[in-house]
C-alpha positions in Angstrom: 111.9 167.0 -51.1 113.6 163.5 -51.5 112.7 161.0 -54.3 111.8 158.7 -51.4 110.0 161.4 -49.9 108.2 162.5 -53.0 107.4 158.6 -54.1 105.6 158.6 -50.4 103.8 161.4 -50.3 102.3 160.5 -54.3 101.5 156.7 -52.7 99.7 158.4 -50.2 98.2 160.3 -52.7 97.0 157.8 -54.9 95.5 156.0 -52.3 97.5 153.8 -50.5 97.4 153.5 -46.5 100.7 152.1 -46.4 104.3 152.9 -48.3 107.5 152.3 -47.2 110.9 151.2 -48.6 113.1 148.4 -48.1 116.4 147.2 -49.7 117.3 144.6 -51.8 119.1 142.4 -49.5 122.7 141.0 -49.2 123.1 137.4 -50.4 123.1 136.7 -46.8 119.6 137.6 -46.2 118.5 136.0 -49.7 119.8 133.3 -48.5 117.6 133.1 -45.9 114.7 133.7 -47.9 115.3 130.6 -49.9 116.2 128.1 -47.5 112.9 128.7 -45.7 111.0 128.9 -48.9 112.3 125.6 -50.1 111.8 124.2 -46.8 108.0 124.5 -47.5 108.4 123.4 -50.5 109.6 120.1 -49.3 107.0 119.5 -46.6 104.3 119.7 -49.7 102.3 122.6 -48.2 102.0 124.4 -51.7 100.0 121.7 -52.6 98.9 121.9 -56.3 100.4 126.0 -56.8 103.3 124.2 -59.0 104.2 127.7 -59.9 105.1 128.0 -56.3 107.8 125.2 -56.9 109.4 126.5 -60.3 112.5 128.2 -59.5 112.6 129.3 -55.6 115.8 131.1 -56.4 114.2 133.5 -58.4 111.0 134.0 -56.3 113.8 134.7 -52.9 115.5 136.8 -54.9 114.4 140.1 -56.8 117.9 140.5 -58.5 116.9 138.2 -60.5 113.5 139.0 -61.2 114.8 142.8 -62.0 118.5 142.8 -62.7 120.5 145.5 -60.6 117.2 145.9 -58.3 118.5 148.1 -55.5 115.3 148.6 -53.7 111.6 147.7 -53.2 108.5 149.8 -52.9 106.2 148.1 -51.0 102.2 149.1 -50.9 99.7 148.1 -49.0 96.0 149.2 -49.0 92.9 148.7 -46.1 90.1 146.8 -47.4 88.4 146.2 -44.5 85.0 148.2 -44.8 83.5 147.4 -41.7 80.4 145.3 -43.0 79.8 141.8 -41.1 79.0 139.1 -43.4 75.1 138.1 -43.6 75.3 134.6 -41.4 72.4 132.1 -41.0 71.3 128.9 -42.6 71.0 129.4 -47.1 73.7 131.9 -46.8 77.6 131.1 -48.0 80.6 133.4 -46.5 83.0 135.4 -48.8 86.3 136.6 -47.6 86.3 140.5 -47.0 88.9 141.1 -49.7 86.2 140.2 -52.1 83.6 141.4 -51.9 84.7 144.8 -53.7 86.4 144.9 -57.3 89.2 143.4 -58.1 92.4 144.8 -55.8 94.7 143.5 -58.7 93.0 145.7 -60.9 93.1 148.3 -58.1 96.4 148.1 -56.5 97.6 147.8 -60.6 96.5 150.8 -62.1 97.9 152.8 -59.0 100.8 150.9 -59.1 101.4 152.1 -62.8 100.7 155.9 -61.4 103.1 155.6 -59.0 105.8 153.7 -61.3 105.4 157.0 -64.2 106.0 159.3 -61.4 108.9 157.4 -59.9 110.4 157.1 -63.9 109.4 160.9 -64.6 111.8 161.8 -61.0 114.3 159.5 -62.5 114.3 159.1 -66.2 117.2 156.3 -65.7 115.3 154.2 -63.4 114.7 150.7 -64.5 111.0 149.6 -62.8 108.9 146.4 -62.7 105.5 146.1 -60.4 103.7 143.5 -59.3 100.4 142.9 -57.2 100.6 139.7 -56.2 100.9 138.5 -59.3 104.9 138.1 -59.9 107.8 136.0 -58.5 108.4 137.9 -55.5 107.6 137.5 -51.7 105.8 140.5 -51.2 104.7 140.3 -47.5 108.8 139.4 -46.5 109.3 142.1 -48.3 106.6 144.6 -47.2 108.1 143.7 -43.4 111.7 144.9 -44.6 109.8 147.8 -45.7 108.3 148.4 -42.3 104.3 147.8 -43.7 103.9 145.6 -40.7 105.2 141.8 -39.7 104.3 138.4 -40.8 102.0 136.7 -38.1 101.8 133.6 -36.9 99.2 133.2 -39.6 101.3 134.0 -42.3 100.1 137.2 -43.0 101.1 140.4 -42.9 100.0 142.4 -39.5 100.0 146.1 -39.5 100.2 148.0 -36.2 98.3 150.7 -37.3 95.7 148.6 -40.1 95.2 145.2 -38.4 95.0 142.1 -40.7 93.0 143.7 -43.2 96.1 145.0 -46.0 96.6 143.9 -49.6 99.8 144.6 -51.1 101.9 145.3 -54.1 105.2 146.4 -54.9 107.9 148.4 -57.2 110.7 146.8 -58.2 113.4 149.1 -59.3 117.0 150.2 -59.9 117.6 153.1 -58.1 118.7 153.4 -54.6 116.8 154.7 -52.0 117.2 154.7 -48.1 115.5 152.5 -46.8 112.6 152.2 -43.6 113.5 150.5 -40.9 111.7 147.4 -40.7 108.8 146.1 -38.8 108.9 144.1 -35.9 107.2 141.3 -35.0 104.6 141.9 -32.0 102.4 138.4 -32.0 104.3 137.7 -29.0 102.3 134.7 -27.1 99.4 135.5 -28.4 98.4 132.1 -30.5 94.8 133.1 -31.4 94.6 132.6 -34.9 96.5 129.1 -34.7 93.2 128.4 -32.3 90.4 129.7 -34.6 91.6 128.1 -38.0 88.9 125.7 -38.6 90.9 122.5 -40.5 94.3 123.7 -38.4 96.0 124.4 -40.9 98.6 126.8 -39.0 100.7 123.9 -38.4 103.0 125.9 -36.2 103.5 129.2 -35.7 104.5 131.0 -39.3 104.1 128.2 -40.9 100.8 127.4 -42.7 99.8 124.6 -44.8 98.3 125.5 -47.8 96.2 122.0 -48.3 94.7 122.5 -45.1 94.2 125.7 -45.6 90.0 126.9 -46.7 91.4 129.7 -48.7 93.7 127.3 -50.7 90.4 124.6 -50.8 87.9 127.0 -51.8 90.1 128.9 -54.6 92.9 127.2 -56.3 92.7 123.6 -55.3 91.3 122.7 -58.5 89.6 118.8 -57.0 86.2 117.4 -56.9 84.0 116.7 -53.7 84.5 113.2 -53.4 88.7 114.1 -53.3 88.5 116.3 -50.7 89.0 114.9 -47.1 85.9 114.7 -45.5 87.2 116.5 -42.2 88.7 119.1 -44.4 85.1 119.6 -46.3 83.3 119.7 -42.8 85.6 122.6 -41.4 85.2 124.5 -44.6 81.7 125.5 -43.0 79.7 127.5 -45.4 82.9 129.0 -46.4 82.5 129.3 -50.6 85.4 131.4 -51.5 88.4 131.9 -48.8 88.4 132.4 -45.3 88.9 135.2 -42.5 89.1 133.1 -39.1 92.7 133.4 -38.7 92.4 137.4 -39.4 89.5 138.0 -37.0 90.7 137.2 -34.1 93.7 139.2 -34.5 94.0 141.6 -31.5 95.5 144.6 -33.9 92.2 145.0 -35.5 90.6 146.6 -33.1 92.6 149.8 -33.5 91.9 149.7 -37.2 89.4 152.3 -38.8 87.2 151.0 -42.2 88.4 152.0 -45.4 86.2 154.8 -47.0 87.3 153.2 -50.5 84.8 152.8 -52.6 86.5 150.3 -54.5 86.2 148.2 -51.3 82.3 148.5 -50.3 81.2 145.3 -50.8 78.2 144.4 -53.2 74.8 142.4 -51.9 75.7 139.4 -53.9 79.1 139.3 -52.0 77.9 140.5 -48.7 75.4 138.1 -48.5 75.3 135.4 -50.9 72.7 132.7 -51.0 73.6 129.1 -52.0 70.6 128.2 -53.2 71.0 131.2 -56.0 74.8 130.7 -56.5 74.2 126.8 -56.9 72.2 127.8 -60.3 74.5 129.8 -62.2 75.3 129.4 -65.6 78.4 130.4 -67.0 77.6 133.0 -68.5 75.8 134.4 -65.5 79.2 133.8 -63.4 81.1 135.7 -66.0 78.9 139.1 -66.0 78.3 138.9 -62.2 82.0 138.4 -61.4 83.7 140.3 -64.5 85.3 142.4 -61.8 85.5 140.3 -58.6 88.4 137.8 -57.7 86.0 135.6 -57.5 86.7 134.5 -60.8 89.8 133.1 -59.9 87.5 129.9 -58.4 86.0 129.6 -61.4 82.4 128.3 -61.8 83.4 124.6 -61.5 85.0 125.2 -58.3 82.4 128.0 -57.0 79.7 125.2 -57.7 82.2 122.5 -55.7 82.5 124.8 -52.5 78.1 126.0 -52.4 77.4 122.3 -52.3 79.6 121.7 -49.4 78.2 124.4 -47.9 75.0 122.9 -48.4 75.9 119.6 -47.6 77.5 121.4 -44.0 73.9 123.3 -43.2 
């Protein structure tokens, strides 16, 4: 069996739905990466993710990142379980990704599986992983891989998983063949540009991020009274990201649930009540979320979103 063959089948193994491999592009294609990086860069739509803005060449380029890269192994895994959110008036929605543990704790440790077994096939192999958590643009990259394509929502679409993947990848010096990439089957379809609730999709591919309920409700870091009142009102009863743009997507209704337990959502993420989430302490917010995402809000900006979920009821 191949070392790409072998790195597959132990993904697989570990736990991932999806694996494939792309490589590390010419200049040419780098190139193209940039320009339409900084190109969002300039219109402002990263908003306050600074980190987005410090050194595009390095972020559209993994050379850099890992000197001598040669290819990428891109991951992704299903974390759809097939719940519905609890809806109805006292009750906040949490996007699906959350309400499990932690997928960079996840993804990471089987990430650091499959990275040993890659270095143990190849002793001279130079690695460096990432889940969503390093300078790379992982979904580009997880198309080049063949994972699936970037929608018109900016998100990666899998034919066979729907909207419902998060990813991670391996960075490393040796050269394997490479998948053949996805291709892009939106076609006309323009549903998730409809059901985004502050239109943030402000064309197709392109999404601004200070528009965007996912970017309100988790790193905008602002108080109420700073946050446009139209944007505030299409926020909803959202209190930590948003799914709209992913539900509609027509590919998830060949998906199957993830069996993952990591994955199963927990009562307090399933159906959270404002009233409840409105009096946590900190240190309450710390032991309930140790292990959730969630703490990436933190409980200034938890307590922001429940009261305009309130204020929205």
């Amino acid at each position: 069996m191949s070392l790409a063959e072998t790195i597959k089948q132990e993904a697989r193994s570990l736990g991932f739905d999806a694996v494939g491999i792309a490589a590390v592009s010419p200049q040419a294609a780098d190139d193209r990466l940039l320009h339409r990086l900084q190109a969002w860069l300039h219109r402002g739509f990263h908003g306050t993710m600074g980190w987005m803005a410090r050194d595009p060449e390095r972020r559209a380029d993994p050379s850099v990142v890992l000197p001598g890269c040669r290819s990428i192994i891109a991951v992704g895994m299903n974390y759809d379980s097939g719940y519905r959110a609890t809806e109805g008036q006292g009750y906040g929605r949490i996007a699906r990704y959350a309400w499990g543990r932690d997928y960079h704790r996840i993804l990471g440790h089987r990430l650091a599986l499959l990275e040993a077994k890659l270095r143990e096939r190849a002793p001279s192999a130079v690695t460096r992983c990432y889940v969503d958590t390093g300078p790379v643009m992982e979904k580009a990259w997880a198309q080049q891989a063949g994972l699936g394509w970037i929608g018109k929502h900016s998100n990666l679409v899998s034919a066979d998983h729907g909207s419902w993947l998060v990813l991670g990848e391996i960075l490393t010096t040796i050269d394997l063949p490479p998948d053949t990439p996805a291709t892009d089957l939106c076609g006309s379809c323009s549903l998730c540009i409809q059901a985004c609730p502050t239109q943030a999709i402000t064309e197709p591919y392109v999404v601004d991020a200070t528009r965007c309920i996912s970017y309100l409700t988790i790193e905008c870091r602002a108080a109420r009274e700073e946050i446009a009142d139209d944007l505030a009102a299409g926020m909803g009863n959202r209190i930590f990201g948003c799914d709209d743009c992913l539900d509609v997507c027509p590919f998830n209704l060949r998906a199957e649930p993830t069996t993952d337990s990591a994955f199963q959502p927990l009562p307090t993420t399933l159906a959270p009540r404002l009233e409840e989430l409105a009096g946590l302490d900190e240190e309450t917010f710390t032991d309930r979320f140790r292990q959730s995402p969630i703490r990436r809000a933190r409980l200034s900006g938890l307590r922001r979103n429940v009261a305009i979920a309130e204020e929205n009821e």
